[in-house]
C-alpha positions as CSV (number, residue, x, y, z in Angstrom):
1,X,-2.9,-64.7,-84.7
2,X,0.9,-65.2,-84.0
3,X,2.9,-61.8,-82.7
4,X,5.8,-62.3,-85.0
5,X,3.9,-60.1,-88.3
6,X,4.9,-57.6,-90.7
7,X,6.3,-54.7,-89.1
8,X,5.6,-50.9,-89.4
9,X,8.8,-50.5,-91.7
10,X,8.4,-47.2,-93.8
11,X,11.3,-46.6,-96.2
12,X,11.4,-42.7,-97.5
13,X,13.0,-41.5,-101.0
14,X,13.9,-38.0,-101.4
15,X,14.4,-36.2,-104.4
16,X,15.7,-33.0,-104.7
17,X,13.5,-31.0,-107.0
18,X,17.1,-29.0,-108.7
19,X,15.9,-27.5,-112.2
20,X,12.4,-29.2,-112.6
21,X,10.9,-26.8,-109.9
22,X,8.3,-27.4,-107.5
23,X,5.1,-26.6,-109.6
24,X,6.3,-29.6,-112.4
25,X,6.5,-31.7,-109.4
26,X,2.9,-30.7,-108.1
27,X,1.7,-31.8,-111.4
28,X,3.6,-35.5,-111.8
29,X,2.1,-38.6,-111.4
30,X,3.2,-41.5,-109.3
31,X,4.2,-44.3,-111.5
32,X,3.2,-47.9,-111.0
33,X,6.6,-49.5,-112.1
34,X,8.3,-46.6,-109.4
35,X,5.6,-47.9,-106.9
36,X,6.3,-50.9,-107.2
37,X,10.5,-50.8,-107.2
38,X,10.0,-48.9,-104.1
39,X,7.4,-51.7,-102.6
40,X,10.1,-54.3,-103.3
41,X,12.4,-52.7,-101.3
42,X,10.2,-52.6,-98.4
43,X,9.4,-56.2,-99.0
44,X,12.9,-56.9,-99.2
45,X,13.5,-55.8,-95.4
46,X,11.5,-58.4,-94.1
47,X,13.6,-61.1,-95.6
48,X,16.3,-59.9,-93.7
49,X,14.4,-59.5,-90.4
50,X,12.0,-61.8,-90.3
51,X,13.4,-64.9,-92.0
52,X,11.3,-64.7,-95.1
53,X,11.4,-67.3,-97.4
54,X,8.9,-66.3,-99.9
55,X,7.0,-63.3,-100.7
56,X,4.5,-61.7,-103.3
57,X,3.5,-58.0,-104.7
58,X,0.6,-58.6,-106.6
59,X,-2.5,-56.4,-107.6
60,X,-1.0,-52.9,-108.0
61,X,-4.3,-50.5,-108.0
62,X,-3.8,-47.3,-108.3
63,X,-5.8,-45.0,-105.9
64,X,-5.0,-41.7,-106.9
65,X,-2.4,-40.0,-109.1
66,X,0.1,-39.9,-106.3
67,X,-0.5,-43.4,-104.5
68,X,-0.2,-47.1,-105.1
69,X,-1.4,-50.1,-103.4
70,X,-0.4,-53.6,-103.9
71,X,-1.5,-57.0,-102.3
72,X,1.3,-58.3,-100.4
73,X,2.2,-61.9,-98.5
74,X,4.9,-63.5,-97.4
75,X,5.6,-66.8,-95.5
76,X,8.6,-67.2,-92.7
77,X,10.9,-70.6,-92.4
78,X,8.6,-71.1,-89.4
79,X,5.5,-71.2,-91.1
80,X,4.0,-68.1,-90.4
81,X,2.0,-66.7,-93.2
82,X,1.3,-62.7,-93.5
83,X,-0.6,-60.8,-95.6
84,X,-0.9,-57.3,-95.9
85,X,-1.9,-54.4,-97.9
86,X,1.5,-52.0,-99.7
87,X,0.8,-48.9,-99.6
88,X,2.9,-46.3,-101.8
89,X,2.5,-42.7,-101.6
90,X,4.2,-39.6,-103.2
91,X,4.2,-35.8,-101.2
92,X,5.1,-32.9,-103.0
93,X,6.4,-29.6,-101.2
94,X,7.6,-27.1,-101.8
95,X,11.4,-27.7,-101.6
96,X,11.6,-31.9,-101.8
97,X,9.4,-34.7,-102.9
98,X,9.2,-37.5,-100.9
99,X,8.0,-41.0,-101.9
100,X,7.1,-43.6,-99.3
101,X,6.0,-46.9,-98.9
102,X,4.5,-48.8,-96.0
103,X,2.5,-51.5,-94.5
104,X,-1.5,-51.6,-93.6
105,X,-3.7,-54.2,-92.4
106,X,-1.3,-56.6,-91.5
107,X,-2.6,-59.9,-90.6
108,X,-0.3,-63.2,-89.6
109,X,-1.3,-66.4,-88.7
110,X,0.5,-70.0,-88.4
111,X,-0.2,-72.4,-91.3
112,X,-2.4,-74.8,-89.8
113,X,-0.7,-78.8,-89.5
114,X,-3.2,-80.6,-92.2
115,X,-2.3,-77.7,-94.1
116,X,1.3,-78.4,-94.3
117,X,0.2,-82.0,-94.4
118,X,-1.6,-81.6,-97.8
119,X,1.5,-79.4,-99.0
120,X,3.9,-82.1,-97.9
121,X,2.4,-84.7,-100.2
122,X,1.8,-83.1,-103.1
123,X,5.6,-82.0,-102.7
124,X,6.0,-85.5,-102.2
125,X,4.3,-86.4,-105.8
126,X,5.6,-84.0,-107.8
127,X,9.4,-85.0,-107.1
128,X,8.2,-89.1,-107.5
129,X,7.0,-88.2,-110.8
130,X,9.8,-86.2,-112.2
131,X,11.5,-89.9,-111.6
132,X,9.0,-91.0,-114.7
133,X,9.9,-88.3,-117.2
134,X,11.4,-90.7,-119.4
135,X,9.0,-93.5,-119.3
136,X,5.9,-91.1,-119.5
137,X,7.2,-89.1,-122.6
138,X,7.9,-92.9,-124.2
139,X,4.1,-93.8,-123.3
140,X,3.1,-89.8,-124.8
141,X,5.3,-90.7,-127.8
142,X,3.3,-94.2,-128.7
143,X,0.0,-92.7,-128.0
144,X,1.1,-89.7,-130.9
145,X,2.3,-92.7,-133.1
146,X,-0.6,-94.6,-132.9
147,X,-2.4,-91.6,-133.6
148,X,-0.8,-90.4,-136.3
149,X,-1.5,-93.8,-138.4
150,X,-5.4,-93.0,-138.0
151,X,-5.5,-89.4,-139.4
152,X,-7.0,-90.5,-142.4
153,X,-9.8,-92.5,-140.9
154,X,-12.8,-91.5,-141.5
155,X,-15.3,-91.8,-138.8
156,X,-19.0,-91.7,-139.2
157,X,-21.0,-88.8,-138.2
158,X,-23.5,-90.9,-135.8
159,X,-19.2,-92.6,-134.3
160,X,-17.6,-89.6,-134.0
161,X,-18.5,-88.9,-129.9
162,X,-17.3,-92.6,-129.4
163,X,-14.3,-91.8,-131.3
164,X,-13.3,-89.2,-129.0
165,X,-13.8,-90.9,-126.2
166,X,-11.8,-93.6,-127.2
167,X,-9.0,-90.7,-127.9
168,X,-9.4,-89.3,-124.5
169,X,-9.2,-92.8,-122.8
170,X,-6.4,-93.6,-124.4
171,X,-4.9,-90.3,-123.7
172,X,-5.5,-90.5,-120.0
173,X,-3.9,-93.6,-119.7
174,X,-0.6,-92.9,-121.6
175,X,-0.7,-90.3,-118.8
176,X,-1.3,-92.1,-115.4
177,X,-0.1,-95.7,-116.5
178,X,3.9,-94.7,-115.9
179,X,2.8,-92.5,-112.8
180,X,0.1,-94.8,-111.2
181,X,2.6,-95.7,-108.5
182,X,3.4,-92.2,-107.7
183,X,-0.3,-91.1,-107.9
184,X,-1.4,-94.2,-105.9
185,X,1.0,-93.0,-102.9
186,X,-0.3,-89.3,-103.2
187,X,-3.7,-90.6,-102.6
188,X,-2.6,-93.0,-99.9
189,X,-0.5,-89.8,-98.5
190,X,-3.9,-87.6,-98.5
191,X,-5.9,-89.8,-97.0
192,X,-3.6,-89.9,-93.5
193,X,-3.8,-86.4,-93.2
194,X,-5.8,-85.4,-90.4
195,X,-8.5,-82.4,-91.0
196,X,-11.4,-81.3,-89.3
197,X,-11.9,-78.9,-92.3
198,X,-14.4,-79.8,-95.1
199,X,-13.0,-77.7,-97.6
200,X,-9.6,-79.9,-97.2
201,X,-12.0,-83.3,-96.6
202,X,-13.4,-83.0,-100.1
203,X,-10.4,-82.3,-102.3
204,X,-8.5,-85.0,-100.2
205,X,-12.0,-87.3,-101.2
206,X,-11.8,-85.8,-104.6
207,X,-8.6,-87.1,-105.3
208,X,-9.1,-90.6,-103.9
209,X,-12.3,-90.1,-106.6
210,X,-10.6,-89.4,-109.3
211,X,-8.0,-92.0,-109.3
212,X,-10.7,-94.3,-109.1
213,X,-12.6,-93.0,-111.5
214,X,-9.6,-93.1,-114.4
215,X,-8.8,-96.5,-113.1
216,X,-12.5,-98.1,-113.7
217,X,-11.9,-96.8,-117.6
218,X,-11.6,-99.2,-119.9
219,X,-7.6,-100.0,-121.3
220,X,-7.2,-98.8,-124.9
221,X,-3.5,-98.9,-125.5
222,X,-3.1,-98.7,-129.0
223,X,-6.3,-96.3,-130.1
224,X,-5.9,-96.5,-133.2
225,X,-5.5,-100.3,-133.7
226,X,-9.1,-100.1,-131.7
227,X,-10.6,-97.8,-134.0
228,X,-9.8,-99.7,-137.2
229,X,-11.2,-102.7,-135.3
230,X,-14.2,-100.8,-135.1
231,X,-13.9,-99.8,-138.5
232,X,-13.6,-103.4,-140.0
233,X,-16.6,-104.2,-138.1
234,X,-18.6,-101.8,-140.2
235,X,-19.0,-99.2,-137.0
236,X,-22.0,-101.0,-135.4
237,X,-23.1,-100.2,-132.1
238,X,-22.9,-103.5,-130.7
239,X,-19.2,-103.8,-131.7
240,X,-18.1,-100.4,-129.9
241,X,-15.2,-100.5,-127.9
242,X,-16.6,-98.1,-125.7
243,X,-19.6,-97.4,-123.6
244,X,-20.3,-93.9,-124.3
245,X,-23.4,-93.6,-121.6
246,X,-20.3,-94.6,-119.1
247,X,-17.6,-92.6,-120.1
248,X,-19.6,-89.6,-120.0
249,X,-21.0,-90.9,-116.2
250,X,-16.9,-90.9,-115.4
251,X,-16.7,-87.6,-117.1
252,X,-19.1,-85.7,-115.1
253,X,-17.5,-87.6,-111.6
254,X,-14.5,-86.4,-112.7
255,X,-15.3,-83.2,-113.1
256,X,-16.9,-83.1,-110.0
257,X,-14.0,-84.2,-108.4
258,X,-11.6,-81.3,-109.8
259,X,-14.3,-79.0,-108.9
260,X,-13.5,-80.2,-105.1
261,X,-9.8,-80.6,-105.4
262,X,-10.1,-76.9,-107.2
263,X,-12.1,-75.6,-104.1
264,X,-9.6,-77.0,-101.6
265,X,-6.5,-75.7,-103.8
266,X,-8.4,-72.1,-103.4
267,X,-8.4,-71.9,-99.9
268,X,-4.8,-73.7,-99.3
269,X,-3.6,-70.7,-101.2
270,X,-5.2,-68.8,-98.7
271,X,-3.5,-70.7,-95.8
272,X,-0.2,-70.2,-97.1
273,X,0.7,-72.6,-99.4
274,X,3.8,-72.2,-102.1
275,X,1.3,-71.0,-105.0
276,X,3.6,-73.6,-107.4
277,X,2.6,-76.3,-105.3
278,X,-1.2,-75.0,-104.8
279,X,-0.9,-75.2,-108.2
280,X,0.2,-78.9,-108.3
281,X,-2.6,-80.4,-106.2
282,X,-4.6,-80.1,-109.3
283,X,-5.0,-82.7,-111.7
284,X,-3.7,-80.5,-114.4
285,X,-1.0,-79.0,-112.5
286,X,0.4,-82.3,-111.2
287,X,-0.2,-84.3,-114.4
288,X,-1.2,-82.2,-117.9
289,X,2.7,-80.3,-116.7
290,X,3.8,-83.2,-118.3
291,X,2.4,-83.3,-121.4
292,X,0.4,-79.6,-121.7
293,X,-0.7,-80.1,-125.8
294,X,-2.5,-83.1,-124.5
295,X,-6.1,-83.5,-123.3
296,X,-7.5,-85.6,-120.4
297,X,-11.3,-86.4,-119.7
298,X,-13.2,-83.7,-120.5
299,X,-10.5,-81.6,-121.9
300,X,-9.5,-80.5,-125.5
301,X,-8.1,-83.3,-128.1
302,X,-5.2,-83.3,-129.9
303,X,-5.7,-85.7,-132.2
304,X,-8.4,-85.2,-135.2
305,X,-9.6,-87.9,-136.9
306,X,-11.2,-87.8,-140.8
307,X,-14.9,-87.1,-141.2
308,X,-17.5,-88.5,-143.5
């Protein structure tokens, strides 16, 4: 535990009572959104004294009509990660009221190196994919065209799981094809991180996993030019572009994976991570930002094709 935490800082509001009188006063409730202005000044202090760079009130639970509580943390420009619990409280006497707010159970610590490690890259990635915008919203926009030419299709009851697949194949790759370099160096990036932890181990393996995973999926760029394929064939099993038994098997690794990767992105938040960038570890922080209405393995569809 470093020495440099949260001080005992306790800011005091007065308030004369004037014409409202002291019994009214006896008789008010705290309020949350009061609690909580008076918490952010206290917070607000420790970026001035202690070099804070980023801080959080979160959680307000109210624990009596004249008291407040919030969840607090903040992280120094030296890496030092605090969290602590914001306690606001009201006293009414008989001349003044007086409304404070303070500090409890403060505890610091520094963010550990393969922490900062992990944060570093997926920093890293998200700034060497913003470089793609363009060419990932042109590979979005051919996938939606080729869609769109296929909403009348009608697709056999017995077809239709293949038919999604094939959907959520081709969505996946319109994804990670203009952002395989970028995801490929992330990986690459993880894997020289050096952790004695597990927790970090498996989302670091997850990761390599799961970019394996979408890469042993078969390519269907133009879905539906494969689907009308499939169509003129009369839909027979034989002539499906897919392998449903292993696209589901891909499925359920990659779910696994992101169960890992969510599992490490848990406890980095913990250790002090930037919650945006805890956020974009994930698969769907770091890649479904780019294209939200769109579904990857396992996830919703946007397209819907005709039924018979």
């Amino acid at each position: 535990m470093t020495k440099r935490g949260v001080p005992a800082v306790v800011i005091v509001l007065i308030a004369a009572l004037a014409c409202c009188g002291a019994a009214s006063a006896r008789t008010s409730t705290l309020k949350i959104s009061q609690a909580k202005k008076l918490a952010r000044t206290l917070a607000a202090k420790q970026v001035r004294g202690r070099d804070v760079v980023s801080f959080h009130i979160t959680k307000a639970k109210r624990t009596g009509r004249r008291s407040v509580v919030f969840a607090y943390d903040d992280r120094t420009a030296d890496n030092v990660y605090c969290t602590a619990t914001l306690v606001v409280t009201r006293t009414v006497g008989v001349h003044k009221t007086t409304t404070r707010a303070r500090f409890r159970g403060q505890r610091c610590n520094g963010i550990p190196s393969d922490v900062l490690a992990i944060e570093a890259a997926t920093r890293s990635a998200v700034r060497a994919l913003r470089s793609t915008t363009a060419e990932t919203r042109q590979s979005l926009d051919a996938l939606e065209t080729s869609l769109r030419s296929c909403r009348n299709l009608k697709v056999p009851k017995a077809r239709r799981s293949t038919a999604a697949a094939i959907v959520d194949i081709a969505t996946v790759e319109a994804l990670v094809a203009p952002n395989d370099a970028a995801l490929t160096d992330f990986v690459a990036a993880l894997g020289n991180v050096v952790t004695g932890r597990s927790v970090l181990a498996s989302g670091i393996a997850g990761w390599s996993d799961e970019l394996a995973a979408i890469h042993s999926l078969p390519s269907i760029p133009d879905p539906c030019a494969t689907l009308k394929t499939w169509s003129r064939n009369g839909w027979a099993a034989d002539q499906s572009p897919v392998d449903l038994a292993a696209y589901r098997a891909v499925d359920s690794r990659t779910a696994a994976d992101e169960r890992a990767i969510a599992r490490t992105a848990r406890f980095l938040a913990t250790a002090g991570v930037f919650p945006r960038t805890v956020v974009q570890f994930t698969p769907k922080g770091l890649l479904l930002r780019l294209a939200p209405k769109v579904g990857t393995t396992g996830g919703k569809k946007s397209a819907k094709l005709a039924r018979l």
